[in-house]
C-alpha positions in Angstrom: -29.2 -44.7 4.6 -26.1 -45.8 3.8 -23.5 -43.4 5.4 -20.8 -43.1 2.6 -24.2 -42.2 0.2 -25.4 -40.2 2.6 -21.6 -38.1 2.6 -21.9 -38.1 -1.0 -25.7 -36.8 -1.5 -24.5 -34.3 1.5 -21.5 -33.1 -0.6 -23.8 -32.6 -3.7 -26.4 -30.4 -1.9 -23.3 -28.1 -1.1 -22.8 -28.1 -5.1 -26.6 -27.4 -5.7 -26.4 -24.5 -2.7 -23.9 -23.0 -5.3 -21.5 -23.0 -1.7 -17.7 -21.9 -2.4 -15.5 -24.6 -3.4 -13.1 -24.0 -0.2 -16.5 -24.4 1.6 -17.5 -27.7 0.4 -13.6 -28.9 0.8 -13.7 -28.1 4.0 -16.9 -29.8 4.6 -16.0 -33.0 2.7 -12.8 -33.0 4.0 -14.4 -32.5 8.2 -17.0 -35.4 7.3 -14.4 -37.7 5.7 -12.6 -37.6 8.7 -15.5 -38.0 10.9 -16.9 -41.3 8.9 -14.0 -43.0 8.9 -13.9 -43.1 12.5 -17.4 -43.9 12.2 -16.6 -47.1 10.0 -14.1 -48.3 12.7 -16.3 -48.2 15.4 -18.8 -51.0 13.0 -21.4 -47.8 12.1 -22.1 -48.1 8.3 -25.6 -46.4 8.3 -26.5 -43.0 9.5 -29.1 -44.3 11.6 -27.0 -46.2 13.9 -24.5 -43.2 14.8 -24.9 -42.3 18.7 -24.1 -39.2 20.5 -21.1 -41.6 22.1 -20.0 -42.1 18.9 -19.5 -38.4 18.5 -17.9 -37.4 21.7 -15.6 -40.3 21.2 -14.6 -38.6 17.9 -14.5 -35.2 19.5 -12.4 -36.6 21.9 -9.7 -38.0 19.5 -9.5 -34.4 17.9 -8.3 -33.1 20.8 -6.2 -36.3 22.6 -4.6 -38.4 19.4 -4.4 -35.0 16.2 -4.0 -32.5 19.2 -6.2 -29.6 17.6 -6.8 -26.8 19.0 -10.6 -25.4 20.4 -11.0 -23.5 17.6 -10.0 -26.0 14.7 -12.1 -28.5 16.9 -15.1 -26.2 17.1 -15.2 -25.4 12.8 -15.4 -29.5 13.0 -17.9 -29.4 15.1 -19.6 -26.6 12.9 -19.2 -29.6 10.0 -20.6 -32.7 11.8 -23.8 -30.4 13.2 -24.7 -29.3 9.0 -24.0 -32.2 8.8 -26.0 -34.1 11.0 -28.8 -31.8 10.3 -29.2 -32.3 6.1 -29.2 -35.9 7.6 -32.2 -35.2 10.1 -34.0 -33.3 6.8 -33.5 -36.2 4.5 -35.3 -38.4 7.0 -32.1 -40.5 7.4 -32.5 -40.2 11.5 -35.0 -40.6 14.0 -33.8 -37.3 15.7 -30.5 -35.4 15.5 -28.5 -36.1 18.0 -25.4 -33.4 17.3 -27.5 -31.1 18.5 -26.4 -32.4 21.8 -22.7 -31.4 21.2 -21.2 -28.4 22.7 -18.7 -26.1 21.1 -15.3 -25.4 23.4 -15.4 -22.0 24.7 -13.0 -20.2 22.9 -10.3 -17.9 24.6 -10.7 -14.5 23.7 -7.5 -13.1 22.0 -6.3 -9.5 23.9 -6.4 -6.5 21.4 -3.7 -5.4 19.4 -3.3 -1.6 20.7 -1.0 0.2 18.3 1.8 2.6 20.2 1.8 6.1 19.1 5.2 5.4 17.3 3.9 2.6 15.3 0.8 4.7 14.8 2.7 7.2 12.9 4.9 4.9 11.6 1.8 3.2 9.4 0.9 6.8 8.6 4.4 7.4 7.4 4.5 3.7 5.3 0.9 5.0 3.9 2.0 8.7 2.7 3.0 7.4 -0.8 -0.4 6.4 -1.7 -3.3 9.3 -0.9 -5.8 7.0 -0.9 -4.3 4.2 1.2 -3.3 7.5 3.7 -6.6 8.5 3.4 -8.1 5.1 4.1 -5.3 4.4 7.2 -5.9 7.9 8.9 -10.2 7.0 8.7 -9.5 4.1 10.0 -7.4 5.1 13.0 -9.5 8.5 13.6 -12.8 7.1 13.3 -13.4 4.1 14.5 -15.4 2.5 11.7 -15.1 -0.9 10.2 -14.1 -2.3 6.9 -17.3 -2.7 5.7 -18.1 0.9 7.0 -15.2 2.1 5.1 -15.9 0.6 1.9 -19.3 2.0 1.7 -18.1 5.9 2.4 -20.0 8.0 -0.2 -19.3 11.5 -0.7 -22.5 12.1 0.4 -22.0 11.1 4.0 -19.1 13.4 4.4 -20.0 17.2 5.8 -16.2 18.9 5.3 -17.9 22.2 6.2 -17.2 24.0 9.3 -18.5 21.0 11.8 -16.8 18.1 9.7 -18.5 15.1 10.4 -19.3 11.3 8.9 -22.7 9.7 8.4 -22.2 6.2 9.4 -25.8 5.0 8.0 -27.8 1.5 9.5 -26.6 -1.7 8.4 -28.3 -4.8 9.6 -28.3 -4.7 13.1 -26.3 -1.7 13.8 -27.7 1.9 14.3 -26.6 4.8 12.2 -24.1 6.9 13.5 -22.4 10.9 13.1 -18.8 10.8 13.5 -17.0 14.2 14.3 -13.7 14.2 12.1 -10.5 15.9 13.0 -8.8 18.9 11.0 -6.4 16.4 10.3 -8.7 13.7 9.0 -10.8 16.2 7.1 -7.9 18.1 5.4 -6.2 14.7 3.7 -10.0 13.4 3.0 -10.4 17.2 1.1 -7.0 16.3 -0.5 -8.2 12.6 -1.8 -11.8 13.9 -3.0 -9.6 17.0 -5.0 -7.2 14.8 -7.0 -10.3 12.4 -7.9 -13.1 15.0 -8.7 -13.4 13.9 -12.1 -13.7 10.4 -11.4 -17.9 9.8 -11.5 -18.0 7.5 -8.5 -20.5 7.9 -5.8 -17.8 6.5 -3.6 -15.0 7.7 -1.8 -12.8 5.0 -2.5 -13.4 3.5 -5.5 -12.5 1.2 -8.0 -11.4 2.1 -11.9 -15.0 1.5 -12.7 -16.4 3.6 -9.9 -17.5 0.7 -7.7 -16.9 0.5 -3.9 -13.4 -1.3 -3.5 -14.0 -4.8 -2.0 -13.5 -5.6 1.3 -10.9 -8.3 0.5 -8.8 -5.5 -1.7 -9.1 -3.2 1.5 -7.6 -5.7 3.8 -4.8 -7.0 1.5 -3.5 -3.6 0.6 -3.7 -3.0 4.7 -2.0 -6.3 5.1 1.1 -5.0 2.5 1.1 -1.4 4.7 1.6 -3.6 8.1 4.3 -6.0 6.6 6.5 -2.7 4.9 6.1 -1.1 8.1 7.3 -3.4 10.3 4.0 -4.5 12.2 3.8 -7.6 13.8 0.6 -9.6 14.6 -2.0 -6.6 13.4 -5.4 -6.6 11.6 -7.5 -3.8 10.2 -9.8 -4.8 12.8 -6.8 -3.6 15.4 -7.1 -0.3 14.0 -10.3 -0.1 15.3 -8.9 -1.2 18.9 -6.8 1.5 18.7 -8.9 4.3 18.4 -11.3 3.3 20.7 -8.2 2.7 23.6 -6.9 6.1 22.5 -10.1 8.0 23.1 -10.2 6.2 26.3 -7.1 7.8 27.2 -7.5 11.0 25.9 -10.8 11.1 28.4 -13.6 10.7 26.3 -16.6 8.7 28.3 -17.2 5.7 27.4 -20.7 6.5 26.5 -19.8 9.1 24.2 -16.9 6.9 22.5 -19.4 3.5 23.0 -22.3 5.5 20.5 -18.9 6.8 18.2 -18.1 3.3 17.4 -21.3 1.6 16.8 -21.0 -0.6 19.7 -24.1 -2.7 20.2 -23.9 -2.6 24.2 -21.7 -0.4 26.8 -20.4 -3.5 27.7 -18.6 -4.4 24.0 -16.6 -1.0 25.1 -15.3 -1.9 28.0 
């Protein structure tokens, strides 16, 4: 098969996989690239690509355009989906990006919040209950963004014992979280001022749906950038309760179990 026909069939199946359009951009983009090296190295069908040819391309990623592991590694990503559609189709004997490796990625350090730009956030946050509500879960609980999204009332016991039901998701085990007086009083507060609002959830949308995770983030995004936070995710809110509960003494099997972590190991 013809190897610009084969892009182009590729690209389509993308389209009929009703894949975003940033996905297949990406894709076509990756694969653009990587054909026209092919071309100038004399390889016009798919059949007559080699792993050389590959490694030779991987190699110019990183030598002549100076990526970086992790931009090479999404290419990579490309040229394997690639490469496979390609083995499906019957286009190759075998498929031979199966033999390429992805770098190994350095793992980027945790952004620990301080205790002044802990309260700093909560401070930025206090104009808006429910983006205070959402910032003092986050930091006193643990939980992720997905987690936090699907809080329903029901999973909340405010009674004497206040705790939160963390139910299973995929992989990961449900979970009872003990909440602070703190955390309980402004979560009492939230669920007051919207008791007439017939949502099951706890943070909700104007037409009672769970608030996307995308909305979440963004409006966490705004709360770093008026504070003043540099180089922060929602996911570093997470980091931060974990490293605070470390230093407030609390085992790390106690704390690993708190925060959903697969393995003892993903805790330290």
């Amino acid at each position: 098969m013809d190897i610009q026909r084969a892009h182009k069939e590729f690209v389509q199946d993308l389209c009929d996989q009703k894949r975003s359009v940033y996905t297949i951009l990406a894709y076509q983009k990756d694969i653009d690239q990587l054909i026209d090296h092919l071309l100038k190295a004399g390889v016009t069908k798919a059949s007559e690509a080699k792993v050389d040819h590959l490694v030779k391309y991987i190699d110019k990623l990183y030598v002549v355009d100076g990526l970086t592991p992790k931009s090479v590694s999404r290419k990579i990503n490309s040229i394997k989906t690639f490469f496979k559609y390609l083995a499906k189709k019957g286009a190759l004997e075998e498929n031979i990006a199966y033999q390429i490796k992805h770098p190994k990625l350095e793992k980027k350090a945790p952004r620990i919040l301080s205790r002044v730009e802990y309260n700093a956030l909560r401070e930025t946050a206090r104009k808006d209950s429910k983006y205070l509500t959402m910032v003092e879960v986050l930091l006193q609980t643990g939980v992720r963004i997905s987690e936090l999204a699907g809080i329903e009332k029901t999973h909340l016991d405010l009674s004497d014992k206040p705790t939160l039901f963390v139910p299973k998701r995929e992989s990961q085990k449900e979970r009872i979280i003990p909440l602070s007086k703190k955390t309980t009083d402004i979560l009492q507060k939230l669920l007051e001022e919207h008791k007439h609002k017939e949502s099951k959830y706890v943070f909700s949308s104007k037409s009672g749906k769970a608030l996307l995770i995308r909305n979440i983030r963004g409006a966490m995004e705004r709360l770093f950038e008026k504070t003043g936070l540099e180089n922060v995710t929602v996911n570093d809110l997470r980091h931060t309760f974990t490293a605070h509960q470390i230093k407030a003494g609390v085992s790390l099997q106690t704390l690993s179990r708190v925060a959903g972590h697969k393995t003892l190991a993903t805790t330290q």
